[in-house]
C-alpha positions as CSV (number, residue, x, y, z in Angstrom):
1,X,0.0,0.0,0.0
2,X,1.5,3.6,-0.8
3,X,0.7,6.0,1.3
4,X,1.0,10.0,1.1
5,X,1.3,11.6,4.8
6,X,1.1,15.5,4.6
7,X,3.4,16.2,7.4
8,X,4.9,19.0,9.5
9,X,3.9,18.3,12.7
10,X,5.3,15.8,15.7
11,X,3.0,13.2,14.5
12,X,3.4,13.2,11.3
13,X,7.1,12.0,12.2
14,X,6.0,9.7,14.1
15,X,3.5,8.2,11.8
16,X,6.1,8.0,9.3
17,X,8.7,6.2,11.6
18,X,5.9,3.6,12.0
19,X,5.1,2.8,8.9
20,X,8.6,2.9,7.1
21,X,8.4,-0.2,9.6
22,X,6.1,-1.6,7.8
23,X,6.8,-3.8,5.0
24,X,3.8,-4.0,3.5
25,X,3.2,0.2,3.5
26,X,5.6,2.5,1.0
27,X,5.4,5.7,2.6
28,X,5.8,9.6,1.4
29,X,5.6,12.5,3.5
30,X,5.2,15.9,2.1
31,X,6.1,19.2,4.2
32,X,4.9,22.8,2.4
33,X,8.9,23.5,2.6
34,X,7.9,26.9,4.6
35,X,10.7,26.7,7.2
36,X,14.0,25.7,6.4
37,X,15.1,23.5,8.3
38,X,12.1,21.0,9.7
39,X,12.3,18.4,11.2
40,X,12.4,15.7,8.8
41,X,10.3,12.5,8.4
42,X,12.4,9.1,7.7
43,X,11.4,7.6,3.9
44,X,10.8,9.2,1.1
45,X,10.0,13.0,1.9
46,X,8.9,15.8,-0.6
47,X,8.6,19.7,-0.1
48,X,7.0,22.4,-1.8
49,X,3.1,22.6,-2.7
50,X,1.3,21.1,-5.2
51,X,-0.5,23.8,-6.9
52,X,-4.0,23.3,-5.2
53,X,-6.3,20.4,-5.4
54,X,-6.1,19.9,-8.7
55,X,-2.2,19.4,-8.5
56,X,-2.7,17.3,-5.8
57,X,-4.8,14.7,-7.3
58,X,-2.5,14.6,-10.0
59,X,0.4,13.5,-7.7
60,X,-2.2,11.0,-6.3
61,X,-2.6,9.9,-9.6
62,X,1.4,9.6,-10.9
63,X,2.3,8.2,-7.7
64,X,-0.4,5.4,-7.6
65,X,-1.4,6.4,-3.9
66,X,-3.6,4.3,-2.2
67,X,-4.5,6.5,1.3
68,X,-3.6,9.7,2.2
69,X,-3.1,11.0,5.8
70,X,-4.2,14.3,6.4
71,X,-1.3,15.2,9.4
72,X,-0.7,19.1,9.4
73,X,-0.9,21.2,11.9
74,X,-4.7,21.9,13.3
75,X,-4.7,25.2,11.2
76,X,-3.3,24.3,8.1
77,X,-6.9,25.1,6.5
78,X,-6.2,25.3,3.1
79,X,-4.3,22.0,2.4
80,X,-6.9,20.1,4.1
81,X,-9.2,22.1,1.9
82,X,-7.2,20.6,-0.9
83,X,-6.3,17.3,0.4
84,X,-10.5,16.5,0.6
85,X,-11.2,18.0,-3.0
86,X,-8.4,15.9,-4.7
87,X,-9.3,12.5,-2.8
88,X,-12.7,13.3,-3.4
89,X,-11.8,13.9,-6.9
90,X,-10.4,10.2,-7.5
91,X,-11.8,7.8,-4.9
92,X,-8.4,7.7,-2.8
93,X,-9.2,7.2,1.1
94,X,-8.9,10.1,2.9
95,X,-8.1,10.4,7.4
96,X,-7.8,13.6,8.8
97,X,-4.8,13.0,12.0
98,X,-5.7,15.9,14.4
99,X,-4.0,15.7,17.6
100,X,-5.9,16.8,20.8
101,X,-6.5,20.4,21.8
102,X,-5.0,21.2,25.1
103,X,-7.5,20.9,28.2
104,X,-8.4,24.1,30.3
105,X,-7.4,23.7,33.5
106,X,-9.2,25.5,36.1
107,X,-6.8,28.2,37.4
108,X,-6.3,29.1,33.6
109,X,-7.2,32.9,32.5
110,X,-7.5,32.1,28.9
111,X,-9.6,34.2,26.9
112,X,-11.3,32.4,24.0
113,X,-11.6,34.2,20.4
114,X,-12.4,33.0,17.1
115,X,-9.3,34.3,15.3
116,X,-6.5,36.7,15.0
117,X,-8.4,39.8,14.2
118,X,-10.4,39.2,17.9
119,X,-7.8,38.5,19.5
120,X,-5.9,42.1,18.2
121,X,-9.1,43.5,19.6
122,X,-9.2,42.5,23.1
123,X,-5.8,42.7,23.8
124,X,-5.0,45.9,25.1
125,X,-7.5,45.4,27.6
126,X,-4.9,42.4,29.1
127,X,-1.3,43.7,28.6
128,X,1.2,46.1,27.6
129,X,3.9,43.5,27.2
130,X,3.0,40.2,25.2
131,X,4.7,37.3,24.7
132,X,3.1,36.2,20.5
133,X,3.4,32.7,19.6
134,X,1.2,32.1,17.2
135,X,3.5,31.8,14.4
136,X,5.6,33.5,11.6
137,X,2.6,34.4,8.9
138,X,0.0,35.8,11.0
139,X,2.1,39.2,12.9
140,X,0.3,41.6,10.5
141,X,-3.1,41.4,12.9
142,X,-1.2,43.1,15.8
143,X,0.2,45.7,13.5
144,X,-2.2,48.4,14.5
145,X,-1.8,47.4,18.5
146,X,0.8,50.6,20.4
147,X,2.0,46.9,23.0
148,X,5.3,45.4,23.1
149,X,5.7,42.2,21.7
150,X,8.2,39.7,22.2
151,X,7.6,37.0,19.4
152,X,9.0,33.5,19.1
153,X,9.0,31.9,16.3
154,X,11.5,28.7,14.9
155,X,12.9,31.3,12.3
156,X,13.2,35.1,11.7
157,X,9.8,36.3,10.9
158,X,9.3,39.8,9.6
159,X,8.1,41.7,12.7
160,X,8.3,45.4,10.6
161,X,4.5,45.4,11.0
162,X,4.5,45.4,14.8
163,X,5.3,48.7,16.4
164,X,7.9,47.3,18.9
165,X,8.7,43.5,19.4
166,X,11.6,41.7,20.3
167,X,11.9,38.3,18.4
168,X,14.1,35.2,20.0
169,X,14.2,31.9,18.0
170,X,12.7,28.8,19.4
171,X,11.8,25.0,19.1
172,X,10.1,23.1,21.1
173,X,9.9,20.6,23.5
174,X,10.1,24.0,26.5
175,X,10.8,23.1,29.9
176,X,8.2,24.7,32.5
177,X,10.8,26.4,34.6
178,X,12.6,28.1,31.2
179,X,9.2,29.6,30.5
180,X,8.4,30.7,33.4
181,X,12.0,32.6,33.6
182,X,11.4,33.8,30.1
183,X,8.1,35.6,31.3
184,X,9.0,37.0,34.1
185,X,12.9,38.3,32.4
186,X,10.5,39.9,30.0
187,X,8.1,41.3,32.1
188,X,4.6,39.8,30.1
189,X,1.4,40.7,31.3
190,X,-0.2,38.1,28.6
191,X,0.2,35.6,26.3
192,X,-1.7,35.0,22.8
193,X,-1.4,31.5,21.4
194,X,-3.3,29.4,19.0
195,X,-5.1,26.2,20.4
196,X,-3.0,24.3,18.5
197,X,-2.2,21.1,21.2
198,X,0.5,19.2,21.4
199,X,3.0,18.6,24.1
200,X,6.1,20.3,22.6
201,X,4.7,24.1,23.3
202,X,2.3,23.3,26.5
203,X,5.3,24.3,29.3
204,X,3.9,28.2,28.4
205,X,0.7,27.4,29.3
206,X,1.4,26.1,32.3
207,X,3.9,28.5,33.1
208,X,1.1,31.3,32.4
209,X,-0.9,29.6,34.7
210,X,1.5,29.8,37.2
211,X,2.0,33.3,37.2
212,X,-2.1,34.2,37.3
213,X,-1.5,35.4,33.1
214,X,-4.2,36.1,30.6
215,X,-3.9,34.0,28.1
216,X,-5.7,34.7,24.4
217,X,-6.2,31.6,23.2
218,X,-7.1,31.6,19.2
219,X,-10.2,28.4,18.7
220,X,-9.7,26.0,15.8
221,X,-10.8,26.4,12.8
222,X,-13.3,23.1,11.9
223,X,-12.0,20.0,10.7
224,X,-12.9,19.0,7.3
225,X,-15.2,16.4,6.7
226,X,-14.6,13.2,6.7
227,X,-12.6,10.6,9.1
228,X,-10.2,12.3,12.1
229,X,-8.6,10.2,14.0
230,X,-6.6,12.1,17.2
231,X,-3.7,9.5,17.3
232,X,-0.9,7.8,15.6
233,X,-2.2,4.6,16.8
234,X,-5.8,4.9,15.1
235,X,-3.8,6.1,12.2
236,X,-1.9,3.0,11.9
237,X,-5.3,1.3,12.7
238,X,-7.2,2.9,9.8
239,X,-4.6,1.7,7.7
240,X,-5.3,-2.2,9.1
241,X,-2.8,-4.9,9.9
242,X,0.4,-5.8,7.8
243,X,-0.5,-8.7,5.4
């Protein structure tokens, strides 16, 4: 069975490290080849896009896939956009892998918003000094705010658009105590994050928690439809046993 795993996230390496295993799976993972130097999966691994849906099914097509995982990051939108129009397009098996959305604890101050633009929009009324990780696209939503930012991001982003921000380059897994020393040496009075899950980047909830923070936490956009599965094992188990 050849399988296509759109990847860039923790389990999409691990996914791939469990069916390279495999004998009876030949595996491909694809990563959008945004940041340049991801982590990557083992096997076969391509990067770049595929020029929408319809370029997509044509890979499917000239690489005689069988199923396709669905294993991006919670708001990569638009290639699962893709990824459902191509299968859908020429009867390969889709499976959305969506790993679980952190649980609120009860001492956490998070703020819930729908998106970015919210978020920009109830800010001021948290902080002056806010710690942005919500990735290296998606600045230009704070660009009106007069806040200090400090961004973290895995590389440089362009942080022209914000007023003042500090950027410091980071991958996780974080350690609770580091994060908790990086909020106080930085004197943050809030956080703003995306509810993306995962245990690499939880330490800065937790270390939020710790010091009473605000926390803006962006919702997930929907799922689309079709099959999700929230683990690499029901992953493997969609694709059933080795022959």
């Amino acid at each position: 069975m050849r399988v296509l795993i759109l990847a860039g996230t923790a389990e999409a390496v691990l996914l791939a490290e469990a069916c390279v295993a495999r004998p009876d799976l030949e595996v491909i993972s694809s990563l959008a080849g945004r940041t340049r130097s991801p982590i990557r999966p083992p096997g076969e691994v391509r990067s770049g896009g595929f020029g929408g849906a319809d370029g997509l099914a044509n890979f499917l097509v000239e690489r005689g896939i069988d199923r396709l995982i669905d294993a991006t990051h919670p708001f990569a939108v638009q290639i699962g956009a893709h990824a459902r129009t191509a299968c859908e397009a020429i009867g390969v098996p889709r499976l959305r892998l969506l790993r679980p959305a952190w649980p609120r604890e009860p001492a956490d101050r998070w703020l819930e918003v729908a998106d970015l633009a919210e978020a920009a929009r109830r800010l001021p009324q948290l902080g002056r000094r806010v710690f942005l990780t919500i990735g290296q696209r998606d600045l230009e939503a704070f660009a009106a705010l007069d806040l200090w930012f400090l961004v973290r991001t895995i590389e440089p982003p362009d942080t022209s658009a914000l007023r003042r921000a500090e950027w410091i380059s980071g991958r996780g897994p974080f350690a609770l105590d580091d994060e908790i020393a990086l909020l106080r040496a930085h004197g943050i009075d809030a956080l703003v994050t995306k509810a993306s899950g995962g245990e690499a980047t939880y330490a800065k909830l937790a270390a939020a928690r710790h010091l009473a923070l605000p926390v803006v936490m962006v919702r997930r956009p929907p799922a689309p439809p079709g099959p999700v599965v929230d683990s690499v094992e029901a992953a493997l188990a969609w694709l059933g046993r080795p022959a």
